[in-house]
C-alpha angles and dihedrals in degrees: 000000000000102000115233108241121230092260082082103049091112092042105032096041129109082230139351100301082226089058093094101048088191088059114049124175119261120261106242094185091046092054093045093055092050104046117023106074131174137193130015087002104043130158145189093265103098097173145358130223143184129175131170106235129351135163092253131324089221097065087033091058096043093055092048092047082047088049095047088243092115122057123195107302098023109158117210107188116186116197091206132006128213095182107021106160130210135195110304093027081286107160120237106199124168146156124290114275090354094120144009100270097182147153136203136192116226127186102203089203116185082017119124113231099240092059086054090084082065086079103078079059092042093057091047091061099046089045097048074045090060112031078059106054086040112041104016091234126145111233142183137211116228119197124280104005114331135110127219134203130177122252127175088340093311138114107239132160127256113166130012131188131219116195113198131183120249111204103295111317105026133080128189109203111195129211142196135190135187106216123158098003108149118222093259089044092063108112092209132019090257104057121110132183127202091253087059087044079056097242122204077231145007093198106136104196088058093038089047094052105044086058099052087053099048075042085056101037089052097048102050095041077056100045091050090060095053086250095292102153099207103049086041086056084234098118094044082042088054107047095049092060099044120113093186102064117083090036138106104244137160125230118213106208134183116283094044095287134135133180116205114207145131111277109233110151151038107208128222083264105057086270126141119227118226119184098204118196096268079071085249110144091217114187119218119206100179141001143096116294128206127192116228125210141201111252110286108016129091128277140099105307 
C-alpha cells in the first residue's frame, strides 16, 4: 500500500485531524527541522514523514527501502493504522492521532548477522529512555518487545515493537505507542496508554523526538561496537529495566509448546534464560511470554 503524505490529512482522513482538540496531528515540518541534520552536524535521521493513515508503516517502509525510495534513517510516521501488525500477525488498531504508529530503516553496518536480533531490545531501551526523560513515566521492558506502564496498580502494555528484515543490509523496526488512549477506548484488558500512566505530558511532537534521539543515541553506541551487547551496555541496560526477569513465567513456543520457568537471565545473544523445575536452564529465543502471578496480585493471568 502506497502510504497518503501529509499534503492529504484534510482531504484522506476518516474526520478533520483538529476535531479532537486532545489529540492534534503531528507537525511534519517541525520534526524534520529538529531531527534530520547535514553537514558538519549530521545524524543518523535521513528523512521525516507523516501521513495520515496508512495499512501499516512497517510494510510501507520495507517496500520503499525495496524500491530504493528510503535511505538509512528514513522515518515513516502514520497518524492513524488500519492494519498496523505485532509479533505473532497480531493486529495493533487505535484511534486517529491517539499514539506515535512509526517505522524506521536501520543499516546495522560493521554489525554480524547473528547480533542483529539484539534491535527489537534495543528499541525497548531507547523507547523506556525515552518514554522517561519525555513524559516522566515509569516503564518496563518485557521480554521480548513490549512496554509496560503502570495503571491502577497493574502491569499493562502500552508500545511494541516489530523488527523486520529489508533485502540483505537493511532492518525496519517498527514502534507503537499508546498515548492518549482513554480507558473505553483499550482494545484488551491489558492495554495501557501514557495519560492513564499519568504522564507529565501527552505531546506527541516532544514525546516523538526525544525517543528518536535516545533511538539514535542507542543504536550508534551499538553499531560502534560491532553489536557486541556487552561492550555496547545493551544487554546490562536491558536487564535492569526488565519486568519480566526474576519471574515465573511460561513461554508459549511454536508447535504448541510452552515451557513454564522462572525467568533469570538475558544471554550473550538477546535470549532469556528460564530454570524450569528438571533443574534444566532452557533459552528461549522467541515466543510469547506470560507472566505468571501468585493468586491475588496483578499480572497477566
Amino acid at each position: 500500500m502506497t502510504p497518503r503524505d501529509d499534503s492529504d490529512a484534510n482531504s484522506d482522513a476518516p474526520s478533520n485531524p483538529w476535531s479532537d482538540l486532545d489529540r492534534p496531528p503531528l507537525n511534519a515540518v517541525a520534526l524534520r527541522r529538529a531531527l534530520v541534520r547535514d553537514g558538519e552536524r549530521g545524524g543518523l535521521w535521513s528523512d521525516v514523514r507523516v501521513v495520515a493513515r496508512t495499512g501499516s508503516t512497517n510494510s510501507d517502509l520495507v517496500a520503499l527501502a525495496a524500491d530504493g525510495r528510503a535511505a538509512e534513517g528514513a522515518v515513516l510516521i502514520a497518524e492513524e493504522q488500519d492494519a498496523g501488525r505485532g509479533r505473532l500477525d497480531r493486529r495493533w488498531t487505535a484511534p486517529a492521532r491517539s499514539g506515535l504508529f512509526f517505522s524506521v530503516l536501520l543499516k546495522p553496518t560493521g554489525v554480524p548477522v547473528e547480533r542483529w536480533g539484539w534491535l527489537p531490545l534495543l528499541a525497548g531501551v531507547a523507547m523506556a529512555t525515552g518514554l522517561s526523560r519525555s513524559a516522566g513515566v515509569d516503564t518496563a521492558l518485557k521480554w521480548p518487545n513490549d512496554l509496560l506502564v503502570t495503571v491502577e496498580g497493574a502491569e499493562r502494555k502500552v508500545g511494541g515493537i516489530l523488527a523486520e528484515r529489508a533485502g540483505a543490509d537493511a532492518v525496519v523496526v517498527g514502534i507503537g505507542i499508546n498515548v492518549t488512549l482513554r480507558a473505553d477506548e483499550l482494545p484488551v484488558p491489558g492495554a495501557g496508554s501514557l495519560a492513564l500512566a499519568g504522564a507529565a505530558t501527552t505531546d506527541r511532537d516532544t514525546i516523538l523526538r526525544t525517543v528518536l534521539r535516545s533511538l539514535e543515541q542507542w543504536f550508534e553506541k551499538w553499531r560502534s561496537v560491532g553489536g557486541d551487547p556487552a561492550a555496547s551496555g545493551l544487554q546490562d541496560t536491558y536487564a535492569a529495566g526488565c519486568a519480566t526477569l526474576g519471574r515465573e513465567v511460561r513461554a508459549e513456543l511454536p508447535g504448541d509448546r510452552s515451557i513454564t520457568g522462572e525467568a533469570v537471565a538475558l544471554d550473550g545473544d538477546g535470549r532469556l534464560v528460564l530454570a524450569t523445575a528438571e533443574g534444566v536452564q532452557q533459552p528461549v529465543g522467541a515466543g510469547d511470554i506470560v507472566h505468571l502471578r501468585p493468586a491475588g496480585s496483578p499480572g497477566d493471568e
